[in-house]
MDAnalysis code that builds the backbone (N, CA, C; Angstrom):
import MDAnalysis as mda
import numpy as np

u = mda.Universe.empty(210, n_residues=70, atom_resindex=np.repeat(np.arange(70), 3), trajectory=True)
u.add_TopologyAttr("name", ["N", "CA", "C"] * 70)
u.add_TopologyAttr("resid", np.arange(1, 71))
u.add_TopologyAttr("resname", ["UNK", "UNK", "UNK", "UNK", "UNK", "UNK", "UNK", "UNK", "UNK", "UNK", "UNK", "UNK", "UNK", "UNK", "UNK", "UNK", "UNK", "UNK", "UNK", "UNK", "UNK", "UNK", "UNK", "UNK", "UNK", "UNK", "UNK", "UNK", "UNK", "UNK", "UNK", "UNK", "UNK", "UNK", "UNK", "UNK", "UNK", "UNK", "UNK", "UNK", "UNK", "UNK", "UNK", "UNK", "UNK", "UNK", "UNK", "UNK", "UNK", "UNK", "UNK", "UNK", "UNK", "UNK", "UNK", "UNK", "UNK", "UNK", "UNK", "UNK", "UNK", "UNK", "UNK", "UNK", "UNK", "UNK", "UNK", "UNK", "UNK", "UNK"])
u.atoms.positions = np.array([
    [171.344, 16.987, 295.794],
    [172.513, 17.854, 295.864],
    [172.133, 19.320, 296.017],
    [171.298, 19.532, 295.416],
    [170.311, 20.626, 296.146],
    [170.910, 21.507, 297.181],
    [170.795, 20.648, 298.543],
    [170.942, 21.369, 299.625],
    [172.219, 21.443, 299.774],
    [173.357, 20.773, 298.725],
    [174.711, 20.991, 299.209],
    [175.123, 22.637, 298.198],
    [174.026, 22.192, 297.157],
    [174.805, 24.143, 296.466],
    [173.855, 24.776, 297.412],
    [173.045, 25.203, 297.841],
    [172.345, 26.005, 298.696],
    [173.360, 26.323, 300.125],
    [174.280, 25.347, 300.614],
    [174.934, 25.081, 301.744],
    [176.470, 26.031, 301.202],
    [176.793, 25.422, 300.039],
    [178.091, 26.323, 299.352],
    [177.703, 27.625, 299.253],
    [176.541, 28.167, 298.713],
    [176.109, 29.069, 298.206],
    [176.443, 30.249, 299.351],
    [175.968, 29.588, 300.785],
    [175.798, 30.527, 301.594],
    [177.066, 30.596, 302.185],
    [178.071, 29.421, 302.403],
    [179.484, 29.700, 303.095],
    [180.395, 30.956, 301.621],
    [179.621, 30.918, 301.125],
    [180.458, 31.804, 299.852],
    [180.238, 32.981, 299.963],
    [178.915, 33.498, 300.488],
    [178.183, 35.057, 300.407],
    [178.843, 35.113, 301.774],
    [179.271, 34.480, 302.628],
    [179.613, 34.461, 303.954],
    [181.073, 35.036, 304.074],
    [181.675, 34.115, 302.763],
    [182.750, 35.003, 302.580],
    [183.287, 36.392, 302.217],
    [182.331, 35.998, 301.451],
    [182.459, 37.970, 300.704],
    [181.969, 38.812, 301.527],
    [180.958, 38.747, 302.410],
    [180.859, 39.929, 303.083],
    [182.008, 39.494, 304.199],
    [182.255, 38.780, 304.171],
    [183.976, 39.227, 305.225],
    [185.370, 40.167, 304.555],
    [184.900, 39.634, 303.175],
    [185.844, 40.294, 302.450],
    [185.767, 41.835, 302.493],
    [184.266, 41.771, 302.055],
    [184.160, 43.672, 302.150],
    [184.133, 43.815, 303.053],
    [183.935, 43.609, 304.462],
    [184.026, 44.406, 305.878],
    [185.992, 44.600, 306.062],
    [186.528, 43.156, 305.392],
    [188.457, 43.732, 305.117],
    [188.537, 44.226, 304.390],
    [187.842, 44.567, 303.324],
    [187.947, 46.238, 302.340],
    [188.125, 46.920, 302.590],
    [187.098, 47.105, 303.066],
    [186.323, 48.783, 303.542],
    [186.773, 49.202, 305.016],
    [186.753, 48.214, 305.688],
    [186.775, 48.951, 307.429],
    [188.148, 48.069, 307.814],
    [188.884, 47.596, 307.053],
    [189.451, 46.583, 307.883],
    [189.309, 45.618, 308.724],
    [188.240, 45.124, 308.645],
    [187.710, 44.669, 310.019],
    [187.182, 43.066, 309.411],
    [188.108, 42.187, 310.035],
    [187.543, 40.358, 309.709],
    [186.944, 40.177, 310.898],
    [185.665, 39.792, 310.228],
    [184.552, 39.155, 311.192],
    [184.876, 37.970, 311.564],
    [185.602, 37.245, 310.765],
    [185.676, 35.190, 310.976],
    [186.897, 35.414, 312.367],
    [187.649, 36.446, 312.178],
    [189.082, 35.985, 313.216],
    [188.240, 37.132, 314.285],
    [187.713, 38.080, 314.066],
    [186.488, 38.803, 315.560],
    [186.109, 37.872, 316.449],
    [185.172, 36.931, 316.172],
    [184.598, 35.888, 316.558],
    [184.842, 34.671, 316.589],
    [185.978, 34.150, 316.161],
    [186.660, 33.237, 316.738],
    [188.088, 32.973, 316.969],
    [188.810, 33.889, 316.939],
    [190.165, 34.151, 316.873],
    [191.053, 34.138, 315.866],
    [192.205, 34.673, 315.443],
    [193.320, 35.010, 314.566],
    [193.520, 33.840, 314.067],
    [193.606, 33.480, 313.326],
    [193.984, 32.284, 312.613],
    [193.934, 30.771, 313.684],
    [192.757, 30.711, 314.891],
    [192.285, 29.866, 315.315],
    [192.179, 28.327, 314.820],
    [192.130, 27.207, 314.677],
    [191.982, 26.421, 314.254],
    [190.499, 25.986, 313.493],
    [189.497, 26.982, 314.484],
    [188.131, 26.781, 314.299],
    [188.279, 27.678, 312.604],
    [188.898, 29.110, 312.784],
    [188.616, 30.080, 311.737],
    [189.245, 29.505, 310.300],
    [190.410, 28.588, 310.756],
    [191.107, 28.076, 309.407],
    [190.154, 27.364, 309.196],
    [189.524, 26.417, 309.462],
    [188.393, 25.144, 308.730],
    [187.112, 26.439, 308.417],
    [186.685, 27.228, 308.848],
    [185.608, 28.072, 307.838],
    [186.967, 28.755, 306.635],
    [187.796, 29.391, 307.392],
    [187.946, 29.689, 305.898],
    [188.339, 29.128, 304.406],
    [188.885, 27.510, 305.357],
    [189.171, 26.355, 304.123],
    [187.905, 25.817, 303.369],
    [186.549, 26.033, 304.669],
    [185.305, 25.473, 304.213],
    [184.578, 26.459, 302.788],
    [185.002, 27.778, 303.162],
    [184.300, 29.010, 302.465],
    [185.400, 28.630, 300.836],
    [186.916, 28.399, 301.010],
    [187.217, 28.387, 299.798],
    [186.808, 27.617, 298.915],
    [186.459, 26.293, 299.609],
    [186.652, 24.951, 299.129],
    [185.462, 25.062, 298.269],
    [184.007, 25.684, 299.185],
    [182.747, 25.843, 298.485],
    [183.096, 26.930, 297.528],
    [183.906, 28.026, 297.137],
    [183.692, 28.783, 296.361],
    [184.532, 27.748, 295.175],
    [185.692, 26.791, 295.324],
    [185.973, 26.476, 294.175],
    [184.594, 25.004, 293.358],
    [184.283, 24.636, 294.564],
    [182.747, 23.642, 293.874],
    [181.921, 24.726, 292.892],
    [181.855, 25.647, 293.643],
    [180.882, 26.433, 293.344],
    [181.206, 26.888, 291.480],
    [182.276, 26.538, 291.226],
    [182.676, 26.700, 289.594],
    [182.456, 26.207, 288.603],
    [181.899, 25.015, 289.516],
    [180.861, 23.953, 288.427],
    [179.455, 24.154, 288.211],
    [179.278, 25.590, 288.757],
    [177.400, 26.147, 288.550],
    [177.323, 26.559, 287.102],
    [178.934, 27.600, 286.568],
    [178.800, 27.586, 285.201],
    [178.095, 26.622, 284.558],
    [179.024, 25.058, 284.551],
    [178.411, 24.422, 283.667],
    [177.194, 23.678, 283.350],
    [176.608, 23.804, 285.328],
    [175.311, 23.354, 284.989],
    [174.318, 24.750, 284.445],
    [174.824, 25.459, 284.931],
    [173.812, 27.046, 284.586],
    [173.248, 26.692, 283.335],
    [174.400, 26.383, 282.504],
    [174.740, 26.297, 280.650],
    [173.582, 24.947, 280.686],
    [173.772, 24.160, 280.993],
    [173.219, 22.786, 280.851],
    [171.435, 22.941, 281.070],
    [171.272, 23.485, 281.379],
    [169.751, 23.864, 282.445],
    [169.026, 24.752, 281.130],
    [169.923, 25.840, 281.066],
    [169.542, 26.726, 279.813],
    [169.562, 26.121, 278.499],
    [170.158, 25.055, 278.131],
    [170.159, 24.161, 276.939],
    [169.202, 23.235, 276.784],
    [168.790, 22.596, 277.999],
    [167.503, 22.007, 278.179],
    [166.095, 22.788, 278.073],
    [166.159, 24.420, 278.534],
    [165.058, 24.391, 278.067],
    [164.601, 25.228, 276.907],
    [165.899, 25.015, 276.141],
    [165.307, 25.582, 274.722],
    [164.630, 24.668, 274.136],
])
């Protein structure tokens, strides 16, 4: 499973710097490069949420990992 948080990990940082480029400059990279609410851009951005909500279960292994090696 490894390579699937490594795979979330990165559609997530992928997100956020889209986020701050719509912060700061206004400017979405996902609908730049593949169009306005495209069909392609909705499945990354459903893909980017979906991994950021998996991604909520790192808490509890974080915790779990750190309990093991006390």
């Amino acid at each position: 499973m490894k390579w699937f948080d490594n795979t979330a990990l990165t559609l997530v940082i992928i997100g956020a710097v889209n986020w701050l480029l719509i912060g700061i400059f206004r400017f979405d990279l996902v609908a730049f490069l593949l169009g306005n609410l495209s069909w392609v851009s909705r499945i990354i951005y459903t893909l980017v949420g979906l991994c950021g909500l998996y991604l909520i279960s790192l808490y509890g292994r974080i915790g779990n990992v750190s309990d093991a090696r006390s």
